[in-house]
C-alpha positions as CSV (number, residue, x, y, z in Angstrom):
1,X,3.7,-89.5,-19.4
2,X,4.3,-93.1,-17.4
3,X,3.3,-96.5,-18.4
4,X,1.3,-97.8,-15.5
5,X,-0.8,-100.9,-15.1
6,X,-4.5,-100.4,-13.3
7,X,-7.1,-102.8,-12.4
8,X,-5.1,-104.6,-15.2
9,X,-5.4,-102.2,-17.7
10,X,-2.6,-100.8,-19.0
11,X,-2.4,-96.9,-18.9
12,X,-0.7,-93.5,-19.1
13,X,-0.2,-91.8,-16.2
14,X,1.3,-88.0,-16.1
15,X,4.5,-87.6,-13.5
16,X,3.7,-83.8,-12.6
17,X,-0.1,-83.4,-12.2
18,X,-0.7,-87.4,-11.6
19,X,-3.4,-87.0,-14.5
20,X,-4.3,-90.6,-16.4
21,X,-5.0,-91.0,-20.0
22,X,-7.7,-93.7,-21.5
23,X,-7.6,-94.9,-24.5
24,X,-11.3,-95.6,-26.1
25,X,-12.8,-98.5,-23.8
26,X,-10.7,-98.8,-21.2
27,X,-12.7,-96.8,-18.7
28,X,-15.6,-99.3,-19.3
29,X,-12.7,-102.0,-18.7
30,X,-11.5,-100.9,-15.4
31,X,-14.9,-100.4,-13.5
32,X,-15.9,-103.8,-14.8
33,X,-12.7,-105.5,-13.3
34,X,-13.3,-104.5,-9.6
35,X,-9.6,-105.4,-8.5
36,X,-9.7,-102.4,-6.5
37,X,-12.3,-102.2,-3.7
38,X,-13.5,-99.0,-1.9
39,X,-15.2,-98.6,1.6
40,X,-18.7,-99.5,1.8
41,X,-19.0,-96.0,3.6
42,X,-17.3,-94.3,1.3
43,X,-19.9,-96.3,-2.4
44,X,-22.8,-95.3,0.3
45,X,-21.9,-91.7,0.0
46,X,-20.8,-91.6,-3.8
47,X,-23.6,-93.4,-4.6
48,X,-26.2,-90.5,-3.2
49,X,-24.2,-87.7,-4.7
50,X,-25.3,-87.1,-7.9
51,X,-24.6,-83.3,-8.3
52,X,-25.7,-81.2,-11.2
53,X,-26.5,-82.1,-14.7
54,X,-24.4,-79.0,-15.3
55,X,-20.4,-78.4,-16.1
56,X,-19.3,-75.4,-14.5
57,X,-18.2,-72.4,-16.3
58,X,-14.1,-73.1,-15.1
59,X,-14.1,-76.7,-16.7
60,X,-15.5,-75.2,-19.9
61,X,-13.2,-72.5,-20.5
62,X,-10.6,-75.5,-19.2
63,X,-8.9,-76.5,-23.0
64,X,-6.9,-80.1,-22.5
65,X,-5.3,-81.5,-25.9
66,X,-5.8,-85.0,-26.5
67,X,-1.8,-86.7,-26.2
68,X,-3.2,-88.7,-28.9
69,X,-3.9,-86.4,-32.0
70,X,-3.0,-83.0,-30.7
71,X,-7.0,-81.9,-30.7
72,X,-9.1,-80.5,-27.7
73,X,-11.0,-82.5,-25.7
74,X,-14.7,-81.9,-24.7
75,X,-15.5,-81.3,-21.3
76,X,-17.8,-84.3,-20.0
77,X,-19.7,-84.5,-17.2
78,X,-19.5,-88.3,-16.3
79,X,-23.1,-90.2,-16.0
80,X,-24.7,-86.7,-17.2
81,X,-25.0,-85.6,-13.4
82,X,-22.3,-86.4,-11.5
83,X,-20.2,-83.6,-10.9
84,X,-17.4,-85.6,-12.3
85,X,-15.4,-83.6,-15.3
86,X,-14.0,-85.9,-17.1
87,X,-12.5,-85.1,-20.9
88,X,-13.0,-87.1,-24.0
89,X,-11.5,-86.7,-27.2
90,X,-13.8,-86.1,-29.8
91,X,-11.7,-87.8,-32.9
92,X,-9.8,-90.7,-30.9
93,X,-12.4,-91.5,-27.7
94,X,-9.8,-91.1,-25.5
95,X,-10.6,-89.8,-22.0
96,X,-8.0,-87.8,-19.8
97,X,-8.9,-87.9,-15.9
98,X,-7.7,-85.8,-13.3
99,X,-6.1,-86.5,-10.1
100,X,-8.5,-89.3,-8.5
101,X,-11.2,-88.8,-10.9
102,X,-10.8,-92.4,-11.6
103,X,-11.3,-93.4,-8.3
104,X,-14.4,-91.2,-8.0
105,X,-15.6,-92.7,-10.7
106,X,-15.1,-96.2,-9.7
107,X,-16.3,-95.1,-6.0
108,X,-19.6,-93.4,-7.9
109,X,-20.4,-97.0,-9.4
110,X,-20.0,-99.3,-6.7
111,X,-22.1,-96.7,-4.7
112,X,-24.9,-96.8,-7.3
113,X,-24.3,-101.1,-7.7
114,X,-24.7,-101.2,-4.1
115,X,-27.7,-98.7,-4.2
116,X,-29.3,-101.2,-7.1
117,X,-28.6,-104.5,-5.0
């Protein structure tokens, strides 16, 4: 794992798989600065894509220790229907995010914002 600095947030960031680690609240953090800005094309879409309340059978069996305290994660589905997997450590709050999870995420929100205004 990298030190890296996003939407002013300082983060980890693995070399190999380009993964990110979160500590408790900075998730909440990042999509509330809105440094980094996404098509309006692209929010319209994310916005109206709200999958499946569900977390498919691969991401369950998926097991992802927390670089924290060693412990599993859980396997979230972000916003309780988005499709988005994300994984949170129950003991810590951390939350490890895939390749470009975070921009979906932040994509997903804008889209919704946009959506709202």
């Amino acid at each position: 794992m990298r030190s890296a600095r996003y939407e002013g947030i300082d983060i980890e960031e693995c070399e190999t798989c380009e993964g990110r680690w979160l500590e408790a609240g900075e998730l909440k953090k990042i999509i509330d600065a809105r440094e980094v800005h996404f098509e309006q094309a692209d929010r319209r879409t994310a916005g109206k894509k709200l999958r499946s309340p569900d977390v498919p059978q691969k991401e369950r069996d998926r097991v992802i220790a927390c670089p924290v305290c060693s412990g599993p994660t859980d396997n979230v589905n972000y916003g309780q229907d988005t499709g988005i997997i994300i994984n949170r450590c129950p003991e810590c709050a951390g939350i490890w995010l895939d390749r470009c999870e975070l921009e979906m995420i932040q994509t997903l929100v804008e889209g919704l914002d946009d959506q709202r205004a």
